[in-house]
C-alpha positions, 0 to 999 in steps of 0.5 A, spaced: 216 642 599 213 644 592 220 639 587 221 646 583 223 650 589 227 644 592 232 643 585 232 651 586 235 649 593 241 645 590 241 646 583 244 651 577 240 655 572 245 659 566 244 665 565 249 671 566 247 679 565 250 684 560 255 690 562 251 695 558 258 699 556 255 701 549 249 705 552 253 709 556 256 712 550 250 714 547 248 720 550 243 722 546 238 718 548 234 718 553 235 711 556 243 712 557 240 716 564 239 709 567 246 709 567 248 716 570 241 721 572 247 726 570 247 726 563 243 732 560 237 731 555 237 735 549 231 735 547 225 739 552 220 734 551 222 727 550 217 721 550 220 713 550 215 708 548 215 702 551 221 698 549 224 691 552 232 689 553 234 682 555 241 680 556 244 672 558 250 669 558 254 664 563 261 664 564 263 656 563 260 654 557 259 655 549 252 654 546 256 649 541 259 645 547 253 643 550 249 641 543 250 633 542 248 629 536 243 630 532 241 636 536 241 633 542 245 634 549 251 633 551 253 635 559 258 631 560 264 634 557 261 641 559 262 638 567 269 636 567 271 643 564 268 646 569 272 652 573 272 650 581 267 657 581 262 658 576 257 664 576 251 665 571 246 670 570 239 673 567 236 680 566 230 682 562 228 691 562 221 691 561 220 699 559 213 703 560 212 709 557 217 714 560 217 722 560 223 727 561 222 735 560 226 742 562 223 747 567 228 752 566 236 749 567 233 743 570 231 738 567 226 732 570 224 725 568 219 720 571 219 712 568 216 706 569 218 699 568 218 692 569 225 689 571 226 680 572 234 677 573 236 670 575 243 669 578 247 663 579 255 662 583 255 655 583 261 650 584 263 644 579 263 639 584 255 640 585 254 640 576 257 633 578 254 630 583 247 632 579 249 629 573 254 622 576 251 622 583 256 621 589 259 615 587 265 618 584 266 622 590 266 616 595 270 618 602 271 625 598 267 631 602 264 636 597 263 642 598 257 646 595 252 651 597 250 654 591 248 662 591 241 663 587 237 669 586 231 670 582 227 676 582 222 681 580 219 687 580 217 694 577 220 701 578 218 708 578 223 713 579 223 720 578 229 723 575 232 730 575 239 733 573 241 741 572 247 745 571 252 746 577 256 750 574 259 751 567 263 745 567 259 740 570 252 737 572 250 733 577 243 728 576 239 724 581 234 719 581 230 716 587 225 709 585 221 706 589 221 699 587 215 693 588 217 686 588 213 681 584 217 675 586 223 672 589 226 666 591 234 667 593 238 663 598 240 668 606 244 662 608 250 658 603 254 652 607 253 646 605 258 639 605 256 632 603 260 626 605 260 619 603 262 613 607 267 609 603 265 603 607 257 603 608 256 608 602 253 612 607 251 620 606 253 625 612 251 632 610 252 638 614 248 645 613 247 651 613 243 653 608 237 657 607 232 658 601 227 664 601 221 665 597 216 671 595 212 668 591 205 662 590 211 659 590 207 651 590 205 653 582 210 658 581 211 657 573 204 658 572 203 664 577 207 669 575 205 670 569 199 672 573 198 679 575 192 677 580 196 671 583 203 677 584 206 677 591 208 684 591 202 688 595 207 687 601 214 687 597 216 694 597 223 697 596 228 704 594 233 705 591 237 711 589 242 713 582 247 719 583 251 721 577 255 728 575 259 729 568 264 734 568 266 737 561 274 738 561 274 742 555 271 742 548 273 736 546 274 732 553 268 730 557 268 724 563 263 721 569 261 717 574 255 714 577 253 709 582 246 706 580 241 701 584 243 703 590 237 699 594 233 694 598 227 691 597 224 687 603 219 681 602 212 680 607 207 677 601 206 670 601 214 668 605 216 661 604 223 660 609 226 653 608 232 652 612 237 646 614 241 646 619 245 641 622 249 634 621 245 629 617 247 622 616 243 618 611 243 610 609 242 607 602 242 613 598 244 615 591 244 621 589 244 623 581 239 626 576 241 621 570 242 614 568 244 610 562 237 606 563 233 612 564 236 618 562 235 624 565 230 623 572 229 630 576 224 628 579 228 622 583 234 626 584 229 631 588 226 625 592 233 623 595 236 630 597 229 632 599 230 626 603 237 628 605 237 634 607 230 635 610 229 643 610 224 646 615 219 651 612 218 658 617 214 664 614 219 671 616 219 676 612 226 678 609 231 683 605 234 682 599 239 688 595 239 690 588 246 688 584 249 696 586 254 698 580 259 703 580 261 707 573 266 711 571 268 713 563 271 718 559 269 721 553 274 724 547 271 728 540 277 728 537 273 731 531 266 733 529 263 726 527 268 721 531 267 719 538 271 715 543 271 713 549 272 707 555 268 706 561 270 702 567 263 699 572 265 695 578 259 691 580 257 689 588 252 684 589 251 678 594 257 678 597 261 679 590 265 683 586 265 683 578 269 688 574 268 690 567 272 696 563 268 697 555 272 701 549 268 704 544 268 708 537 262 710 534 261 716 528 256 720 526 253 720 520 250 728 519 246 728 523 241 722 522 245 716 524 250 715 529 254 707 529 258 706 534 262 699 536 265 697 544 269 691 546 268 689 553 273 685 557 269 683 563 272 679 569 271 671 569 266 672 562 267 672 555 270 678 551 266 680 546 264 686 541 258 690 541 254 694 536 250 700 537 245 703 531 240 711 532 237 713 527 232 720 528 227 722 522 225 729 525 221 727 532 222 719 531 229 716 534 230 709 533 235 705 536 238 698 538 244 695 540 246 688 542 253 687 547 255 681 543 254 680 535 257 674 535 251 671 537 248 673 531 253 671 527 256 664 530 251 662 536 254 656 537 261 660 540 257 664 543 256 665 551 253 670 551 247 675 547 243 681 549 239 686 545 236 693 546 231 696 542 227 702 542 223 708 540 223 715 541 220 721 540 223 727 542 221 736 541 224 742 542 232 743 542 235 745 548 240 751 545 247 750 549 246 756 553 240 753 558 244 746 558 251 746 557 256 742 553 263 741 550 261 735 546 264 738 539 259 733 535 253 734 531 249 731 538 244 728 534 238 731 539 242 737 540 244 739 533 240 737 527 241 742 521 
């Protein structure tokens, strides 16, 4: 069994994604319709130009706090903090060109893009036995079955929204989604035990890896587009979103987003352990004052231990679902407030988040905006938002995390999110209409 699979079978990565409260207050562009599909384009013509966004972060530890000496690594004080659950996570947004039009009161978009995550829960019991070994926990059962899913995939979706009356709009996106490569778990239950006496290793397990990849030379593959998996990886996904305009002043919406399968068949790998197992002689740990850090021994000894069996089924996984709901106040010509609440369901869990922002138009050329998220189990954190348009150019970028760019060493997380639009033709408010009493830098310019 390839060892980078098998340290995936056990092992935590450190990456979590970030809640993107910034954007949905930003309307005026384009990409706020991944969002909500309802929110109106003002501009009849809009091309966005390819653009990237990545978001990371983990809910146990500060980058300072892993650095040791002369810029080293320090993982044990780290591990003994530890909360009993840890959960990390990874995204990268990829976006190719995008095109979005009007034909009468309906407006259409169509966009391709690539899209990566990782996705780790993982317990502090299992950061130690990989960092201290099973020695400290001798006649102590621990429970560990971490949950993992790294994936890939690109997505075309094809978008449209329209009036249904005065004061509310209603969008809609269907994307069909073909995947690159996975490698997730289907199956979570497992315990080891050591023996006080002999020192012997008794495992029980029910655990599963899945993969769709080349996976015994996955690193160098998948930069590889002739080596991807996805001619039989394929999946759909739909987003429904409505905006409804209370008054001038007073505008809320909600949306569901990324509600969708895709189901694996390229180049499968199953790996299963099953059972109870009891094993003499070993002793599992990743380091030693000796040697240092030994990945490639740690992986012989739970290879060893837990000896999985290699199928070839084709399976299914699903899409992080995400539902928004968030309410936006112009109190003034230029002042923009608001807050927006998202409660994500994805593999088996549930995260909240809640963003506040405030965000002021300078003319009609620049919008500025800060949010401050809270977000269940992760690190709070202030966000910054900047849009620029020189007559068809709008430019923008924002980070959900400007600590980062501040005070790294404090930070758990870091996003950023930059792009280039190009954007003609002002929709006039009688064919799309609208109560935000602000000078809509794509609606409004003088």
């Amino acid at each position: 069994m390839n060892k980078f699979l098998f340290l995936l079978f056990l092992l935590p990565t450190s990456l979590f994604a970030q809640f993107e409260g910034g954007l949905w207050f930003m309307p005026e562009l384009p990409q706020a319709n991944r969002l909500n599909p309802a929110f109106e384009r003002s501009r009849k013509l809009v091309i966005a130009l390819p653009a990237t966004y990545f978001g990371l972060a983990n809910s146990a530890f500060t980058v300072g706090e892993v650095q040791g000496a002369n810029g080293g690594i320090n993982l044990g004080p780290v591990i003994e903090g530890l909360q009993t659950t840890n959960y990390a996570r990874f995204w990268a947004d990829i976006q190719g060109i995008a095109l979005g039009f009007q034909a009468g009161k309906v407006q259409f978009g169509a966009e391709w893009r690539v899209r990566a995550s990782a996705y780790m829960r993982y317990s502090d019991k299992l950061a130690q036995l990989f960092w201290y070994g099973n020695g400290p926990f001798v006649d102590e059962t621990l429970q560990l079955g971490p949950d993992l899913h790294l994936t890939g995939f690109h997505e075309t979706a094809f978008r449209l929204s329209l009036p249904v009356n005065d004061k509310l709009r209603v969008g809609g996106a269907l994307k069909y989604l073909g995947g690159l490569a996975d490698i997730s778990t289907s199956r979570n239950q497992l315990s080891l035990y050591t023996d006080p006496e002999y020192y012997q290793l008794t495992a029980e397990t029910d655990y599963q890896v899945d993969g769709s990849v080349a996976i015994d030379d996955w690193l160098s593959t998948i930069g590889q587009p002739e080596n991807w998996a996805g001619a039989n990886n394929s999946g759909w996904a739909m987003d429904l979103g409505l905006q409804y305009e209370v008054n001038d002043q007073l505008s809320v919406a909600a949306s569901a987003i990324d509600i969708g399968t895709i189901r694996w068949a390229g180049d499968v790998s199953n790996y299963r352990s099953n059972g109870d197992f009891t094993y003499s002689g070993l002793s599992l740990s990743a380091y030693s004052d000796t040697s240092g850090l030994d990945l490639d021994r740690l992986v012989d000894s739970l290879q060893s231990a837990f000896d999985p069996i290699r199928t070839s089924e084709a399976y299914e996984t699903a899409l992080p679902t995400r539902v928004m709901a968030g309410v936006t106040w112009n109190p003034t010509s230029s002042l923009r407030l608001g807050a927006v609440y998202e409660r994500e369901w994805y593999r088996s869990q549930q995260f909240n988040a809640l963003a506040i922002h405030g965000g002021f138009h300078w003319g009609d050329v620049i919008y500025g905006g800060l949010t401050y998220t809270f977000q269940e189990v992760y690190q709070d954190r202030l966000g910054a938002q900047i849009m620029v348009r020189l007559g068809p150019l709008q430019a923008f970028a924002m980070t959900h995390n400007v600590l980062t760019f501040f005070r790294y060493a404090d930070a758990k997380t870091a996003s950023f999110r930059w792009g280039v639009n190009l954007v003609f033709g002002k929709v006039k408010k009688t064919d799309v209409p609208t109560s935000h009493n602000t000078p809509n830098l794509m609606f409004e310019g003088k």
